[in-house]
C-alpha positions as CSV (number, residue, x, y, z in Angstrom):
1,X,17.5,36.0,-14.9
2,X,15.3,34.9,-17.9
3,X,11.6,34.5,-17.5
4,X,11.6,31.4,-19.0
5,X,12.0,29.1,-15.9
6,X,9.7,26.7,-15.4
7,X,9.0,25.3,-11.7
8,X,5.8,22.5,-10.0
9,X,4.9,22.9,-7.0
10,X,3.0,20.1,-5.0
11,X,1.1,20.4,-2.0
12,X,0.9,24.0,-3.2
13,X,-2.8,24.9,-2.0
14,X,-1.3,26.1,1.8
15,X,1.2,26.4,3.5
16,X,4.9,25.5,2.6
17,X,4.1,24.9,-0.9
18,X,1.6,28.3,-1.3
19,X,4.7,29.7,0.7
20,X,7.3,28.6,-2.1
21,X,5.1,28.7,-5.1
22,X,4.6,32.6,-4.4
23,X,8.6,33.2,-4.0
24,X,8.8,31.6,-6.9
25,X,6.3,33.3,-8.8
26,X,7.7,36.9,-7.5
27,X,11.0,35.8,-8.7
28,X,9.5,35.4,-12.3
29,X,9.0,31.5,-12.7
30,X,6.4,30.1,-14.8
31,X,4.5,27.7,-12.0
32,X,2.7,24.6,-12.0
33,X,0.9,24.5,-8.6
34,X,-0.6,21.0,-7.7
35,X,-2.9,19.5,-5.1
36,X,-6.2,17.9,-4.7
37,X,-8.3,21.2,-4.2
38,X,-8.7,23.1,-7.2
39,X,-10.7,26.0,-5.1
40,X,-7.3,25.8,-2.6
41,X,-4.6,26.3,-6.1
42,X,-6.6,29.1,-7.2
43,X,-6.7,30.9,-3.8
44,X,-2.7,30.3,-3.9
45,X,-2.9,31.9,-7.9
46,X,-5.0,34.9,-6.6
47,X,-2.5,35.8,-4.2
48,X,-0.3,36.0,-6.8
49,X,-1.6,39.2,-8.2
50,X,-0.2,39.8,-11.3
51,X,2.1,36.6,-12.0
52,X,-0.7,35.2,-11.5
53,X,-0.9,34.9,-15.7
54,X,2.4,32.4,-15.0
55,X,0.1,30.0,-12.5
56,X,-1.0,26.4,-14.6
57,X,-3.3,24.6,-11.4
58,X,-4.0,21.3,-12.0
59,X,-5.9,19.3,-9.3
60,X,-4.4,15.8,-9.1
61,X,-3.4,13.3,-6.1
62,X,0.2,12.8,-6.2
63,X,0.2,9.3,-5.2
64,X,-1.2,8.1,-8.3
65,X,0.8,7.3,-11.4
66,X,-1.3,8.0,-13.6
67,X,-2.6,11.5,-12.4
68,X,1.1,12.4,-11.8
69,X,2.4,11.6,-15.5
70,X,-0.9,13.8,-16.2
71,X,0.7,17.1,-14.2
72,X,3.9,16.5,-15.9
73,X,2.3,16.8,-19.7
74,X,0.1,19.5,-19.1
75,X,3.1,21.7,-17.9
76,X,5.4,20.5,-20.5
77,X,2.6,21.5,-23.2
78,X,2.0,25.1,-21.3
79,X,5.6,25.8,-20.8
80,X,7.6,23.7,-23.0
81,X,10.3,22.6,-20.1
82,X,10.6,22.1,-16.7
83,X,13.9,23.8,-14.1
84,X,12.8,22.9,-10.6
85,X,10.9,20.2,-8.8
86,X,9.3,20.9,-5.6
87,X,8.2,17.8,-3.7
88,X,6.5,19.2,-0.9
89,X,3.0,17.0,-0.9
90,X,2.6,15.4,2.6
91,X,0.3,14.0,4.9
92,X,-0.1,12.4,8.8
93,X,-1.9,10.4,10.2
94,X,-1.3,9.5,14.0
95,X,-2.2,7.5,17.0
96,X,-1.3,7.0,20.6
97,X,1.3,4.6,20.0
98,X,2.3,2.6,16.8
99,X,0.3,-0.4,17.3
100,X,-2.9,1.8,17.3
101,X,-2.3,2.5,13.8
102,X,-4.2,1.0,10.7
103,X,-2.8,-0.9,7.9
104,X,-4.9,1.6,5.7
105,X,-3.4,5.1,7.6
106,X,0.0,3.6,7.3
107,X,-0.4,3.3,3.1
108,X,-2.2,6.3,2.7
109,X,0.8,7.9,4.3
110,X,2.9,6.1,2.2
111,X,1.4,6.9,-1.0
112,X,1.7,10.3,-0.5
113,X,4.8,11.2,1.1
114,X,7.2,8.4,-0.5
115,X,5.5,6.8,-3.4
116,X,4.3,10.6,-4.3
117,X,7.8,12.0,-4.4
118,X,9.1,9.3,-6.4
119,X,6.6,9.5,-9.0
120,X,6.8,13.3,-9.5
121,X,11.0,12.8,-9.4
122,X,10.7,10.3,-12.5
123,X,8.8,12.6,-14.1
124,X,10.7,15.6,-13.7
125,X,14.6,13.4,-14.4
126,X,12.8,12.2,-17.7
127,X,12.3,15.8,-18.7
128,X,14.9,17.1,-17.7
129,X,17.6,14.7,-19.0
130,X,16.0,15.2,-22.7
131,X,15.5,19.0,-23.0
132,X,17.8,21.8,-24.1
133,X,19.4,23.0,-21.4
134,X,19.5,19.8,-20.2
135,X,19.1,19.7,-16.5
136,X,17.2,20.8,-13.8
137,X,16.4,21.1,-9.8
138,X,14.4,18.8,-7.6
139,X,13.9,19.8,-3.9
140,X,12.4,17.7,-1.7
141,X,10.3,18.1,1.2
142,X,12.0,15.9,4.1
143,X,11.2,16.6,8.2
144,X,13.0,16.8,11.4
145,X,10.4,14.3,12.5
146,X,13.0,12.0,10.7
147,X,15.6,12.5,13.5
148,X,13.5,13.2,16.1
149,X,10.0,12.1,15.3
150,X,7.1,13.1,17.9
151,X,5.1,9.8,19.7
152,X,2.5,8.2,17.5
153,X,3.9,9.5,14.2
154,X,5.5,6.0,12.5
155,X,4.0,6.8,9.2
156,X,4.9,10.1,8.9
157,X,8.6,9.2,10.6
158,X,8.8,6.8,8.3
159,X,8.6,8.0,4.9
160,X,10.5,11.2,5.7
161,X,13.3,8.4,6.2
162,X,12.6,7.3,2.6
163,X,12.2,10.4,1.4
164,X,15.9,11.1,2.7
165,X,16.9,8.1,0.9
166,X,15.5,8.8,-2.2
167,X,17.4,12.2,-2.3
168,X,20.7,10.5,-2.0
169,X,19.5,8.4,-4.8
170,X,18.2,11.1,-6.6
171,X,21.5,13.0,-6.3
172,X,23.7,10.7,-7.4
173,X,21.6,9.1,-10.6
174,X,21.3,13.0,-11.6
175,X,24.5,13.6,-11.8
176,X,25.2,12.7,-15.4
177,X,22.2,14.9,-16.6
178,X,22.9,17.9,-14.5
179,X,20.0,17.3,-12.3
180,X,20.8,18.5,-8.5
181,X,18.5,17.2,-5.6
182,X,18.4,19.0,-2.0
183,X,16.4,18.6,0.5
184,X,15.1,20.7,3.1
185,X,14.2,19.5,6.6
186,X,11.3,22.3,8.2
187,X,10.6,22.7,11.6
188,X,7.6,23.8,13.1
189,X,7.0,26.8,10.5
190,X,3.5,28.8,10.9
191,X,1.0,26.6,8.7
192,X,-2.5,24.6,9.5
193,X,-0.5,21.5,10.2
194,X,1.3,23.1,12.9
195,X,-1.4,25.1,14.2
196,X,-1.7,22.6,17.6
197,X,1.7,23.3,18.2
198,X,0.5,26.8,20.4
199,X,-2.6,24.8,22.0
200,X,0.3,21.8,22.9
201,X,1.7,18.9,21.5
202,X,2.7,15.8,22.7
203,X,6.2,15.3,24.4
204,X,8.3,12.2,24.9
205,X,8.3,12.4,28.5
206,X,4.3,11.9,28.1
207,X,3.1,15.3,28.7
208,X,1.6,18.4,26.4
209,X,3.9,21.8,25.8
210,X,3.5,24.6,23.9
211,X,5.6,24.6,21.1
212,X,7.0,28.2,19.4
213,X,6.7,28.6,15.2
214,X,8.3,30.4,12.9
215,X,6.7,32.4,9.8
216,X,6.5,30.2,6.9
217,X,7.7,32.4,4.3
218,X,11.0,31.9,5.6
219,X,10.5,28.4,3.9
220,X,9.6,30.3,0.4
221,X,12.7,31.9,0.5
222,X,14.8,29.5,1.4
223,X,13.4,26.8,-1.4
224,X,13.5,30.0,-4.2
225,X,17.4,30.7,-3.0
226,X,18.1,26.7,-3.3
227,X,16.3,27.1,-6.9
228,X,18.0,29.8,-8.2
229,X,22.0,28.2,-7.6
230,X,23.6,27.4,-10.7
231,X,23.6,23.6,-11.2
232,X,26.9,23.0,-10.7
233,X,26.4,23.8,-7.0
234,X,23.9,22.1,-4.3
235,X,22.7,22.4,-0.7
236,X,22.2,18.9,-0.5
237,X,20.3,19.1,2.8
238,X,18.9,22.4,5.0
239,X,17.1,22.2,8.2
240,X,15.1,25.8,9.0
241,X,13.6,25.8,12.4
242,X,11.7,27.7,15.2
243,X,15.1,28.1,16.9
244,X,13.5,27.4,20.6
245,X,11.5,24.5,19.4
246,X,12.4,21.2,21.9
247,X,14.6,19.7,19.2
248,X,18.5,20.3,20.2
249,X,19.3,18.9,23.1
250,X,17.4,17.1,25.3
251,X,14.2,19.2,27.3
């Protein structure tokens, strides 16, 4: 393929989105890494070794309009147009029970995970509808904490649910510009949110377990192989799990 393709990348300081930024960068995209951290994007660029001259960082918060439309420009004036769309910025915030919970952890979780990847996705469709090709990818970053979501996580449970929603949406309002939208649920891979899940996490039945990960470039792969389809086929949704994490079944 060309190396002309053009991909952003949020959350992309650690885990899942370092993991996918670097498959996409050893597959020969041109990639826009964002995230709050500059010091984190560049660590993600230097481990790019030599496509690392294909990495644009650009340290902004995702959940502001204004900072987003910002990421979007400079890439466009790097690049010149824009293929895929990783959503993957994401936060938690958690508590004992849902009541617990503060008006102020609930919207910073919002802002992030929901309003965040509906920004970014306006950005990208406006782009993508208008340049020649016309078309593009967005993959979003969803959760099987939206099916089964672990005690105290409302916020987090929450948004994945809109998140979900707004693939759909995304899917079908894409359509006429030859803009496909997956998602891809992630369970338990190896990164620094997960790192508890060895010490023990919190069950349903009220009690701590050890909980078995998987290696997160798994994820990379899987996002770059969901990149690279031709547009007129989709992998709407893709859960990728430890396979003996408690989440089939009851246990």
């Amino acid at each position: 393929m060309a190396d002309d393709r053009v991909a952003i990348v949020t959350g992309a300081g650690s885990g899942i989105g370092r993991s996918a930024a670097l498959a996409l960068l050893g597959d020969g995209y041109k990639v826009t890494l964002v995230g709050r951290r500059l010091d984190a994007l560049e660590e993600t660029a230097a481990l790019a070794g030599d496509n690392s001259a294909n990495v644009l960082s650009v340290s902004a918060d995702a959940g502001k309009a204004d900072a987003v439309a910002g990421v979007f420009k400079q890439t466009m004036d790097a690049f010149g147009r824009l293929d895929v769309l990783f959503n993957n910025a994401g936060i938690g915030r958690s508590a004992p029970s849902l009541e617990l919970l503060t008006p102020d952890d609930w919207q910073a979780v919002v802002d992030i995970n929901l309003t965040g990847t509906f920004l970014c996705t306006r950005e990208a469709m406006l782009i993508m509808k208008d340049q020649n090709p016309m078309g593009g990818r967005i993959i979003n970053n969803g959760s099987i904490s939206a099916f089964v979501p672990r005690p105290g996580s409302a916020p987090y449970t929450a948004t994945k649910h809109g998140v979900t929603g707004l693939t759909r949406s995304t899917s079908l309002d894409g359509r006429k510009y030859d803009i496909a939208c997956s998602q891809i649920d992630i369970g338990n891979a190896a990164t620094p949110m997960t790192a508890t899940s060895t010490d023990g996490q919190m069950q349903p039945y009220g009690e701590m377990a050890k909980e078995p990960r998987f290696d997160v470039k798994y994820v990379g792969e899987q996002v770059l192989f969901i990149a690279n389809l031709p547009l007129d086929t989709n992998i709407q949704f893709m859960t990728i799990m430890a396979t003996k994490m408690p989440y089939i079944g009851r246990g």
